[in-house]
Chimera marker file (.cmm) of the C-alpha trace (Angstrom):
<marker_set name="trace">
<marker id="1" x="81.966" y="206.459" z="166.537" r="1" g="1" b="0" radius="0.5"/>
<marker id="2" x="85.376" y="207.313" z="168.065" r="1" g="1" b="0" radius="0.5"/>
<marker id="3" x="85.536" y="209.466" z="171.589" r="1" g="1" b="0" radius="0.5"/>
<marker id="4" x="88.663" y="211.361" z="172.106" r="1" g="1" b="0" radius="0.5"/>
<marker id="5" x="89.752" y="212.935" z="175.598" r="1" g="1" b="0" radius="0.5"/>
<marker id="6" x="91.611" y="216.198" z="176.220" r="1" g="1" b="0" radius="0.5"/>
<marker id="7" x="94.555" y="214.418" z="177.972" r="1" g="1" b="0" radius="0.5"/>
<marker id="8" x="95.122" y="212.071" z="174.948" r="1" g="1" b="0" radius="0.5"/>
<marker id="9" x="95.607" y="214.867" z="172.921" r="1" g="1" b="0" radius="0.5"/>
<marker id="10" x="99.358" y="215.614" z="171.306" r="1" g="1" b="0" radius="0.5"/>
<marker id="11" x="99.751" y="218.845" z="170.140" r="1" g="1" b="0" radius="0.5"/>
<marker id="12" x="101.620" y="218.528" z="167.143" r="1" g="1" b="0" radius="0.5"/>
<marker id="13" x="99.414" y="220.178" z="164.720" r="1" g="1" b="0" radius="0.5"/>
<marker id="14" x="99.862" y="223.153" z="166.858" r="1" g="1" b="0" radius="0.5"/>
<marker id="15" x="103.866" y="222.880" z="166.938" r="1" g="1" b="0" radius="0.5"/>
<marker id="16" x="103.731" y="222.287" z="163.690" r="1" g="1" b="0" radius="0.5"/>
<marker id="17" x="101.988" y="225.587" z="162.784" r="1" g="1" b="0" radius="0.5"/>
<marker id="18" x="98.686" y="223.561" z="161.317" r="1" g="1" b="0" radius="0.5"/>
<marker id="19" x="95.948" y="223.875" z="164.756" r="1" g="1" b="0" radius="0.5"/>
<marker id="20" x="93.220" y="222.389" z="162.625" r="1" g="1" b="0" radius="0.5"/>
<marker id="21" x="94.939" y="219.514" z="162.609" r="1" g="1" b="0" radius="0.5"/>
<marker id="22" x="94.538" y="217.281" z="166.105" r="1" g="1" b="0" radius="0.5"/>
<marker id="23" x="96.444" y="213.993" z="166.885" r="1" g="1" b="0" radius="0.5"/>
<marker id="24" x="94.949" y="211.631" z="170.136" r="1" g="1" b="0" radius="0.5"/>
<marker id="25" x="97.323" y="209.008" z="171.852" r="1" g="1" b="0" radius="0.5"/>
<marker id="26" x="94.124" y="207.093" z="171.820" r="1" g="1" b="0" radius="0.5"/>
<marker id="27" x="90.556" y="207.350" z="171.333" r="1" g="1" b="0" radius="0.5"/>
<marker id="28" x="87.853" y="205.193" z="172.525" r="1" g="1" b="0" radius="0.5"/>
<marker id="29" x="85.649" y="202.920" z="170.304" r="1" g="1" b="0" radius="0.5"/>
<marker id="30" x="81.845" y="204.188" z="171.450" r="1" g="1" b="0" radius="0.5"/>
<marker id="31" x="80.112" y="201.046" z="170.710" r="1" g="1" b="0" radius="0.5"/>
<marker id="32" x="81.204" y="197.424" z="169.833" r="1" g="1" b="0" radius="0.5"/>
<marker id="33" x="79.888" y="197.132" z="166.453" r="1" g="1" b="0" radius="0.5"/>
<marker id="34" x="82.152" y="196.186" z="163.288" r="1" g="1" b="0" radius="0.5"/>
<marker id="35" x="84.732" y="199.041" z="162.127" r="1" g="1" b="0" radius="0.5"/>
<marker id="36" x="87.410" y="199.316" z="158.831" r="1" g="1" b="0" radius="0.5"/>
<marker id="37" x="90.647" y="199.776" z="158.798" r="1" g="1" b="0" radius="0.5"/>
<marker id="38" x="91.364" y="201.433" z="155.312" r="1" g="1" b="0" radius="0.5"/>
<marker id="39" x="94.565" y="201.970" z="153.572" r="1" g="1" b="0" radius="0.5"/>
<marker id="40" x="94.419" y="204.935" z="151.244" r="1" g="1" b="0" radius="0.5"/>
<marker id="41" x="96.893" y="206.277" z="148.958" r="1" g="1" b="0" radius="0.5"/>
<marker id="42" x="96.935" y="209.875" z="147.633" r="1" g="1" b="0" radius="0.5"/>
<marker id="43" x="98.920" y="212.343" z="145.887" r="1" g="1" b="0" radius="0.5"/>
<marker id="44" x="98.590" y="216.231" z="147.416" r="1" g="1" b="0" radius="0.5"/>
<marker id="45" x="101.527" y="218.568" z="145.526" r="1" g="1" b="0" radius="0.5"/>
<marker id="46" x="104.073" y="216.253" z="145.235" r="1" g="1" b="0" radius="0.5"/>
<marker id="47" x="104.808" y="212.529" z="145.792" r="1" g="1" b="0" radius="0.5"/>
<marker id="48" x="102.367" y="209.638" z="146.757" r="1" g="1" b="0" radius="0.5"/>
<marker id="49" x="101.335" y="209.040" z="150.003" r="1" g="1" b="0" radius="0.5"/>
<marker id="50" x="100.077" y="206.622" z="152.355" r="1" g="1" b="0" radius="0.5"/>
<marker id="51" x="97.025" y="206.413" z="155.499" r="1" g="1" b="0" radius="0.5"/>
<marker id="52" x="95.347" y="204.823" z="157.468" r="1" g="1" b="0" radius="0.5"/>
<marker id="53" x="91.711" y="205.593" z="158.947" r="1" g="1" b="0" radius="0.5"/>
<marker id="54" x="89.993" y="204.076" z="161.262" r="1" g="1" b="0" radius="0.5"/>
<marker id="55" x="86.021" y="204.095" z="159.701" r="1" g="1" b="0" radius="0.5"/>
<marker id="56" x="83.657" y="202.904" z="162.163" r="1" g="1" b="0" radius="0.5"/>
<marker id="57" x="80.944" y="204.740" z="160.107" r="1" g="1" b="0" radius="0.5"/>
<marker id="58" x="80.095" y="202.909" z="156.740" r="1" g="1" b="0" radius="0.5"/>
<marker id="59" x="78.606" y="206.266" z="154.883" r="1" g="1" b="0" radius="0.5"/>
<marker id="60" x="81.881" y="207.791" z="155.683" r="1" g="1" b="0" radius="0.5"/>
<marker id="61" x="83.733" y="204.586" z="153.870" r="1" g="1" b="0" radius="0.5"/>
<marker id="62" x="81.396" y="205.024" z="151.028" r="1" g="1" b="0" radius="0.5"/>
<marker id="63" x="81.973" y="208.581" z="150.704" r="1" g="1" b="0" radius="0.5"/>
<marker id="64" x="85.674" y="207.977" z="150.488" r="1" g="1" b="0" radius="0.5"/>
<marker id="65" x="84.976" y="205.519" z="147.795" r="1" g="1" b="0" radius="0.5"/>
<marker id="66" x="82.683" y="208.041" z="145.857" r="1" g="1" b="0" radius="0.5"/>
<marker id="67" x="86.041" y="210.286" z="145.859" r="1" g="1" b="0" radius="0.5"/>
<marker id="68" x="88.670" y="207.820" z="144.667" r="1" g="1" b="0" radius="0.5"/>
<marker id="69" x="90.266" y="208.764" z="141.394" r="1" g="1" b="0" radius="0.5"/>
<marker id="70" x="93.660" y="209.281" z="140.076" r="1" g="1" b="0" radius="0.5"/>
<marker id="71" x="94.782" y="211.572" z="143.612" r="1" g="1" b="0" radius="0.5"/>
<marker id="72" x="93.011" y="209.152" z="146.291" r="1" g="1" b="0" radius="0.5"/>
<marker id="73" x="92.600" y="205.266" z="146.196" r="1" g="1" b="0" radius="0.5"/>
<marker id="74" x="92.094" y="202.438" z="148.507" r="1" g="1" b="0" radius="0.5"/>
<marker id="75" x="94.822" y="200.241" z="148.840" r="1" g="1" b="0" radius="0.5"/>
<marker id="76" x="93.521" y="197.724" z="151.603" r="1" g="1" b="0" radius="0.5"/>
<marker id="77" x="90.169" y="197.413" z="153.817" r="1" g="1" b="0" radius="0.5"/>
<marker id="78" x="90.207" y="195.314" z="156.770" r="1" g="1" b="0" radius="0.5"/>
<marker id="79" x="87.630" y="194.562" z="158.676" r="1" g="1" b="0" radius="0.5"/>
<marker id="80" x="87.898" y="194.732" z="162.372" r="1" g="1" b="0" radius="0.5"/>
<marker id="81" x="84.752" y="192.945" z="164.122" r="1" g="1" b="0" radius="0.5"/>
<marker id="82" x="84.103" y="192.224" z="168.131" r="1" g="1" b="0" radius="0.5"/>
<marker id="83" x="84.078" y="188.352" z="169.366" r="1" g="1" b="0" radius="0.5"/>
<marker id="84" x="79.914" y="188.666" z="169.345" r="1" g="1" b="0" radius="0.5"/>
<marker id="85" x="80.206" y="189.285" z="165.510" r="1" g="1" b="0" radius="0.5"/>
<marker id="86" x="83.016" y="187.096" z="164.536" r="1" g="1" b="0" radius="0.5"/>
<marker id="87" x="82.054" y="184.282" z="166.920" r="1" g="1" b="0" radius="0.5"/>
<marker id="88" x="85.559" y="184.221" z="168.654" r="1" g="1" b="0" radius="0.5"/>
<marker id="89" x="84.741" y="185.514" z="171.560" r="1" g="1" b="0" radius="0.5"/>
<marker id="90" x="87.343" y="188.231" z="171.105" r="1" g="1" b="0" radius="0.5"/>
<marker id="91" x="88.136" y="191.500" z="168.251" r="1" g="1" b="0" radius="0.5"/>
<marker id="92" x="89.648" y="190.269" z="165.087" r="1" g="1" b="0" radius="0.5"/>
<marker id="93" x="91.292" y="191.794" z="162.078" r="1" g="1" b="0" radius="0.5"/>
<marker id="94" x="90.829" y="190.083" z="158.600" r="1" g="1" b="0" radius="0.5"/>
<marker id="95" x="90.783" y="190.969" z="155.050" r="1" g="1" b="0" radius="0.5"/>
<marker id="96" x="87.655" y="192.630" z="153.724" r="1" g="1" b="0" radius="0.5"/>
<marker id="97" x="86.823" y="191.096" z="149.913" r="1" g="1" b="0" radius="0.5"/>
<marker id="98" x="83.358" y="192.246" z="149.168" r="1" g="1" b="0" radius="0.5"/>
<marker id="99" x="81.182" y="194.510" z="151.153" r="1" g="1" b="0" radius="0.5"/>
<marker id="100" x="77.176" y="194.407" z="149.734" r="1" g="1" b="0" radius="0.5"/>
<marker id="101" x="73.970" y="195.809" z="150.616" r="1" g="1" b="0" radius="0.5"/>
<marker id="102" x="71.303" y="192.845" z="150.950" r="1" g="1" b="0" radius="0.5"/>
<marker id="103" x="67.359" y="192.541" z="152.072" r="1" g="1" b="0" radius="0.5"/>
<marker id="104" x="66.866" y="190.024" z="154.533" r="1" g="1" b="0" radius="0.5"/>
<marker id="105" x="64.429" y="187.799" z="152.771" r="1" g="1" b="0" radius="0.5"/>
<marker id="106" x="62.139" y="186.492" z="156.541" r="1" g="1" b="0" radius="0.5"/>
<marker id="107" x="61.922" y="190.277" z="157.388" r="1" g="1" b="0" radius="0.5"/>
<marker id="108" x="62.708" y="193.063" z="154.623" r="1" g="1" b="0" radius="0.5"/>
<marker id="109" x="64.896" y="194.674" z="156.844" r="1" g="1" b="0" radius="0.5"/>
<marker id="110" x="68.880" y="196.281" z="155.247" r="1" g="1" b="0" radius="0.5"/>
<marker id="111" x="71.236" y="194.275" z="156.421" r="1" g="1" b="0" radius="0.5"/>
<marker id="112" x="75.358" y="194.830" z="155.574" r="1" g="1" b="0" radius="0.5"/>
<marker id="113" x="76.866" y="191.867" z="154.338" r="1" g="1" b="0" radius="0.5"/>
<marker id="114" x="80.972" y="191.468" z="154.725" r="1" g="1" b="0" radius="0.5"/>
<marker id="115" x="82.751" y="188.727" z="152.793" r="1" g="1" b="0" radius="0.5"/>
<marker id="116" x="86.106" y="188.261" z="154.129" r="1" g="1" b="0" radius="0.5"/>
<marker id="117" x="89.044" y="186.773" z="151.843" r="1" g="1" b="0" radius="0.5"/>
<marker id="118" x="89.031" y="183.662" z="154.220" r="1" g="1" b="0" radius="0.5"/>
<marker id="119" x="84.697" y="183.480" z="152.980" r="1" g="1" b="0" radius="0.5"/>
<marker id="120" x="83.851" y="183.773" z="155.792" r="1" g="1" b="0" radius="0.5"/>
<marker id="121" x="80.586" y="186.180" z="155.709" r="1" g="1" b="0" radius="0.5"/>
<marker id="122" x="79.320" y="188.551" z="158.743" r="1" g="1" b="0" radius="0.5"/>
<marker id="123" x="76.521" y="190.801" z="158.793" r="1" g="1" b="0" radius="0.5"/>
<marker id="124" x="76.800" y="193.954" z="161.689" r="1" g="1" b="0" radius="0.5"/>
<marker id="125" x="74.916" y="191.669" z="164.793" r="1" g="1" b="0" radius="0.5"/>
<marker id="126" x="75.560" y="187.770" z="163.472" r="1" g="1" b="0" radius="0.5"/>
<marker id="127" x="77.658" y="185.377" z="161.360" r="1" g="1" b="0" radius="0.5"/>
<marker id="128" x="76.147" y="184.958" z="158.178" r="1" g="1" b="0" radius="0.5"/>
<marker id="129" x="75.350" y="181.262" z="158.074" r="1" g="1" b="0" radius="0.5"/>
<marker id="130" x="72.743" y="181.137" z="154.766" r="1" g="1" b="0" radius="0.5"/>
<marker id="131" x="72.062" y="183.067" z="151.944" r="1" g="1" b="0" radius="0.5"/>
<marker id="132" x="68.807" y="184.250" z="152.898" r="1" g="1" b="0" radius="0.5"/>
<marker id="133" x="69.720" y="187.483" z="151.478" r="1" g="1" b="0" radius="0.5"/>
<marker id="134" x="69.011" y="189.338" z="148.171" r="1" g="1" b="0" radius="0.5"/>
<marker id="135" x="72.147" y="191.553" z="147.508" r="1" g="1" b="0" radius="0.5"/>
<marker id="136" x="70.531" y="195.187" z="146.558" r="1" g="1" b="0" radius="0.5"/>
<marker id="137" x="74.219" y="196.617" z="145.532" r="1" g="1" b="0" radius="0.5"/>
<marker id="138" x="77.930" y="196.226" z="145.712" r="1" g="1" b="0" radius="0.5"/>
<marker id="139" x="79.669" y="198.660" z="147.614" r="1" g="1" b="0" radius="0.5"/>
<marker id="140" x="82.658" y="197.840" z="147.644" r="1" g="1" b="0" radius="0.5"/>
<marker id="141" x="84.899" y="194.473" z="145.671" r="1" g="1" b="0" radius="0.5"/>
<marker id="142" x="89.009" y="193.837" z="146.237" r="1" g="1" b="0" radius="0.5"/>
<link id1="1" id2="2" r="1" g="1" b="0" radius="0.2"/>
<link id1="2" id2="3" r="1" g="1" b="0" radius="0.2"/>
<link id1="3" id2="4" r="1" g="1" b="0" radius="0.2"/>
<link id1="4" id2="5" r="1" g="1" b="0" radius="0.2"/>
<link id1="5" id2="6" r="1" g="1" b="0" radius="0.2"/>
<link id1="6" id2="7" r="1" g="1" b="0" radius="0.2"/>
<link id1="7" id2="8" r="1" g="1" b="0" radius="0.2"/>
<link id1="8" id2="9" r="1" g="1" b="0" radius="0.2"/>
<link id1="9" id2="10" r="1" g="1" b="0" radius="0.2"/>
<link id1="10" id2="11" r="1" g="1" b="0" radius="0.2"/>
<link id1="11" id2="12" r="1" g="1" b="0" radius="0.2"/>
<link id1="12" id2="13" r="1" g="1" b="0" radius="0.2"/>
<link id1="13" id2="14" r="1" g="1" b="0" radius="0.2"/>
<link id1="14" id2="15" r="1" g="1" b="0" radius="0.2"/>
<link id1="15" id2="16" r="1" g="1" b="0" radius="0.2"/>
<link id1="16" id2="17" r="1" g="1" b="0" radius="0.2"/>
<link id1="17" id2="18" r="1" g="1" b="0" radius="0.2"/>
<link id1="18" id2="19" r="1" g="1" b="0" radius="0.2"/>
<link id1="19" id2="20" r="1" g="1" b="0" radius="0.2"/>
<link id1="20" id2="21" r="1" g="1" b="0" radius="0.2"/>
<link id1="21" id2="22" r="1" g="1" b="0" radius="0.2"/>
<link id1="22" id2="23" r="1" g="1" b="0" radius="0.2"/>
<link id1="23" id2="24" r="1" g="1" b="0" radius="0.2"/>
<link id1="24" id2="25" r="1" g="1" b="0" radius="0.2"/>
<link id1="25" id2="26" r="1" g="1" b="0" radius="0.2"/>
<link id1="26" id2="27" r="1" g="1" b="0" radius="0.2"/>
<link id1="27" id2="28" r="1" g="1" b="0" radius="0.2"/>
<link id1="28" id2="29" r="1" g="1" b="0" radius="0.2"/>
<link id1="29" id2="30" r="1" g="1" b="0" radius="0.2"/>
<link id1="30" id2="31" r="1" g="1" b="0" radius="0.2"/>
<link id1="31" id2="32" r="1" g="1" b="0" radius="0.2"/>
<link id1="32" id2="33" r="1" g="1" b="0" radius="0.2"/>
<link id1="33" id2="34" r="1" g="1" b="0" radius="0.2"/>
<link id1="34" id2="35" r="1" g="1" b="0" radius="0.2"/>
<link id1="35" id2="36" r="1" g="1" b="0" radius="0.2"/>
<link id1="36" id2="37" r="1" g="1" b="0" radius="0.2"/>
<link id1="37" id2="38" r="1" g="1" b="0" radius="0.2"/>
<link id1="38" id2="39" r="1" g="1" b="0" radius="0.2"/>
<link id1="39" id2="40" r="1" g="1" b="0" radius="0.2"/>
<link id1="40" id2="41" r="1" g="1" b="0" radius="0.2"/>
<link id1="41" id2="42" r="1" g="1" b="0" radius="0.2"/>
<link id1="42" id2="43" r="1" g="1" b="0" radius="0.2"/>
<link id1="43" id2="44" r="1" g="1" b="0" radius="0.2"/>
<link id1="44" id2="45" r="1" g="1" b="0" radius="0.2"/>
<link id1="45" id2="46" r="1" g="1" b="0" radius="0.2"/>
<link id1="46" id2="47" r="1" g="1" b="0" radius="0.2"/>
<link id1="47" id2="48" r="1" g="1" b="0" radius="0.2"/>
<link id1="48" id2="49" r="1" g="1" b="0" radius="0.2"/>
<link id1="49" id2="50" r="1" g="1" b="0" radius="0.2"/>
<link id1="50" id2="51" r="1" g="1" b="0" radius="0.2"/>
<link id1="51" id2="52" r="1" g="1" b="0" radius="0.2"/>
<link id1="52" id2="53" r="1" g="1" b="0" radius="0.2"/>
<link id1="53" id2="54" r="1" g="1" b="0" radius="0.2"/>
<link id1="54" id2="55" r="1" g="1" b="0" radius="0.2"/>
<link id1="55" id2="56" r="1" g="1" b="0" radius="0.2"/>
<link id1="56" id2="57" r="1" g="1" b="0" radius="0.2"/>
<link id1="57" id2="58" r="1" g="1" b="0" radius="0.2"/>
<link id1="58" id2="59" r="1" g="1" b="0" radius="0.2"/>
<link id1="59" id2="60" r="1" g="1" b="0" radius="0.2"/>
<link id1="60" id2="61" r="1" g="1" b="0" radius="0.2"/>
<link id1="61" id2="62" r="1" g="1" b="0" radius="0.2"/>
<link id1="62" id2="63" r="1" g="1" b="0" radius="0.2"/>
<link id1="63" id2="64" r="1" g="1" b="0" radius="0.2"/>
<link id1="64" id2="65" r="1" g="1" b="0" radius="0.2"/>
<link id1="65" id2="66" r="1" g="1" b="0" radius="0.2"/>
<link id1="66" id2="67" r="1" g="1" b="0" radius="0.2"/>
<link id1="67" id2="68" r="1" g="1" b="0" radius="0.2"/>
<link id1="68" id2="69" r="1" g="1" b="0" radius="0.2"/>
<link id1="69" id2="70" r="1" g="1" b="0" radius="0.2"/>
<link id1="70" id2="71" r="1" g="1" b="0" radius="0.2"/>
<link id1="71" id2="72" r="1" g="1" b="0" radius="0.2"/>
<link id1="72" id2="73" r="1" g="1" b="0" radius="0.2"/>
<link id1="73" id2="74" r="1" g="1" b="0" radius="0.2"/>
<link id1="74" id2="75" r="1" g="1" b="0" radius="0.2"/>
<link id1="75" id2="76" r="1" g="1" b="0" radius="0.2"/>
<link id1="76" id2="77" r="1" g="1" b="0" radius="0.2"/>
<link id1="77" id2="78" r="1" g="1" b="0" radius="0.2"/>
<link id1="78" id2="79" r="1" g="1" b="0" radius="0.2"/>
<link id1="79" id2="80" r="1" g="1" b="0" radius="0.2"/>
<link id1="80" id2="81" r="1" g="1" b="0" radius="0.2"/>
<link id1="81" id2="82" r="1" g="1" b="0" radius="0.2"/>
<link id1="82" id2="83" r="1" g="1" b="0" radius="0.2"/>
<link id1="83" id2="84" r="1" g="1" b="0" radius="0.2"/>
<link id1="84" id2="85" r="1" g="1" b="0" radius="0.2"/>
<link id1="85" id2="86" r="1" g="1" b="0" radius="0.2"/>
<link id1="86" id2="87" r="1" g="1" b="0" radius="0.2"/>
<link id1="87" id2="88" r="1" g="1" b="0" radius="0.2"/>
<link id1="88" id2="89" r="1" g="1" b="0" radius="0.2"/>
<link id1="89" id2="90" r="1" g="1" b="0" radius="0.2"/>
<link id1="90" id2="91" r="1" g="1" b="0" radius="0.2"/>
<link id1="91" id2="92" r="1" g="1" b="0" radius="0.2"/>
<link id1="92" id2="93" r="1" g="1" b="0" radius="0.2"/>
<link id1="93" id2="94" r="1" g="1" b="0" radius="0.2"/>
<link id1="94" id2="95" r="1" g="1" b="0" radius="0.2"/>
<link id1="95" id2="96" r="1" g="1" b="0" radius="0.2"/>
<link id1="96" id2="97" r="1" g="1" b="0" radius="0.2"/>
<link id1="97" id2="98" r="1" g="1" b="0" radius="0.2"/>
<link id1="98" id2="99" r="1" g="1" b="0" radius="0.2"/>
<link id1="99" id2="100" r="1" g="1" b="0" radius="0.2"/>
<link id1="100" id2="101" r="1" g="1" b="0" radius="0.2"/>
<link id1="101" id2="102" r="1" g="1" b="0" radius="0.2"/>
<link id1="102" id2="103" r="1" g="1" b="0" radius="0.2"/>
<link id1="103" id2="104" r="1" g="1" b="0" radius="0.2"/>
<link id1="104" id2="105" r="1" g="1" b="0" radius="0.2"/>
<link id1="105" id2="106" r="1" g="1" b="0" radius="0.2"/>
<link id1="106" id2="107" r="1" g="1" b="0" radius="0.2"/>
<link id1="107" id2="108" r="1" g="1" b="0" radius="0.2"/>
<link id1="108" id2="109" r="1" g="1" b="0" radius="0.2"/>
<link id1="109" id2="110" r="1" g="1" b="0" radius="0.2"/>
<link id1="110" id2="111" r="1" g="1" b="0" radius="0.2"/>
<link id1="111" id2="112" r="1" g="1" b="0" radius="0.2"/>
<link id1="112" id2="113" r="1" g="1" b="0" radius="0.2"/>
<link id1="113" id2="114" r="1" g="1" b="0" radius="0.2"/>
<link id1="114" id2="115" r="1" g="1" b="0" radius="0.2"/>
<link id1="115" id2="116" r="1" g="1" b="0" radius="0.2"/>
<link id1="116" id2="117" r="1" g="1" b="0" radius="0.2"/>
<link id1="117" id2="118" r="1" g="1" b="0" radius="0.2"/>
<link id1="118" id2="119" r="1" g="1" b="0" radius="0.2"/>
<link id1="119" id2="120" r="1" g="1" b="0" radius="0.2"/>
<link id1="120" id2="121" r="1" g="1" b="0" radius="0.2"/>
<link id1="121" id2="122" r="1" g="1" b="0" radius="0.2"/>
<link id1="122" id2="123" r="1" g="1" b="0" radius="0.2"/>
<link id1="123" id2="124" r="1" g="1" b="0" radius="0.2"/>
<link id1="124" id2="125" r="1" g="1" b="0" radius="0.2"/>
<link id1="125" id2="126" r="1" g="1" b="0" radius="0.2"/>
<link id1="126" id2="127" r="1" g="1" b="0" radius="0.2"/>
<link id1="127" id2="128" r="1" g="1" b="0" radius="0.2"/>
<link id1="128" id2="129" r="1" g="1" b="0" radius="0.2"/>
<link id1="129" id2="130" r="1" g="1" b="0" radius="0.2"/>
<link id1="130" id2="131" r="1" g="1" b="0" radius="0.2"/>
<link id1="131" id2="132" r="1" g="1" b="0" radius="0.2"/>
<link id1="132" id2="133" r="1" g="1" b="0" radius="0.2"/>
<link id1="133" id2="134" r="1" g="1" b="0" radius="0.2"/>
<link id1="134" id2="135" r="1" g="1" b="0" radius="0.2"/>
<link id1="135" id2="136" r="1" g="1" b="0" radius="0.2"/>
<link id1="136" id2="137" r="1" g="1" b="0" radius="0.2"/>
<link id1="137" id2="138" r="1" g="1" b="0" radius="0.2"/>
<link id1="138" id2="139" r="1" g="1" b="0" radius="0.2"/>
<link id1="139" id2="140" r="1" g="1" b="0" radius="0.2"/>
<link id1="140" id2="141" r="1" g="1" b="0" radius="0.2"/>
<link id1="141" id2="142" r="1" g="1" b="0" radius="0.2"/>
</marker_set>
């Protein structure tokens, strides 16, 4: 989840005549977990265009896959993961190429698997070092 502050905000939606619309210098990351950095195209009354949102919900990234079609698609997903996930030590960006929901085998608990392009695989509190998962469903494939 993303926390924004009253003195990040620019008013520009407002000069612009469109209040609903808020932009933040900044916003604040609520929780170290894993987040995606999607790159969307669309087409809204005229000629394509281009985004990129910050998802650090994953029902909210598979709603905006449920809507892709011939006016919205993903160009790019990168996943952006702290240094407890990655094993770094510190936040990295790399290519998402599958994400997959699996069953940990020991203890029957839903676990998210991402499979980066590089193979490496991470799961939302560890690096996924054996497949002692049963994939339940794709989610999402480059």
């Amino acid at each position: 989840m993303l926390v924004t502050y009253a003195q990040a905000e620019v008013p520009l939606g407002l000069m612009a005549g469109r209040p609903e619309i808020h932009h933040w210098r900044y916003a604040e990351l609520s929780f170290n977990s894993i987040w995606l950095y999607v790159s969307i195209g669309y087409v809204r009354s005229g000629p394509q265009n281009q985004c990129t949102l910050l998802m650090p919900e994953l029902r909210e990234f598979e709603q905006l896959l449920n809507d892709r079609g011939d006016a919205l698609w993903v160009d790019d997903v990168m996943v952006v993961s702290p240094g407890d996930v990655n094993g770094s030590g510190a936040w990295m960006m790399e290519r998402l190429a599958t994400l997959e929901e699996a069953v940990n085998e020991h203890t029957g608990e839903s676990v998210y698997i991402y499979t980066l392009e590089n193979g490496k695989r991470y799961s939302e509190a560890e690096l996924v070092k054996s497949a002692r998962f049963e994939v339940q469903r794709v989610i999402y494939q480059r």
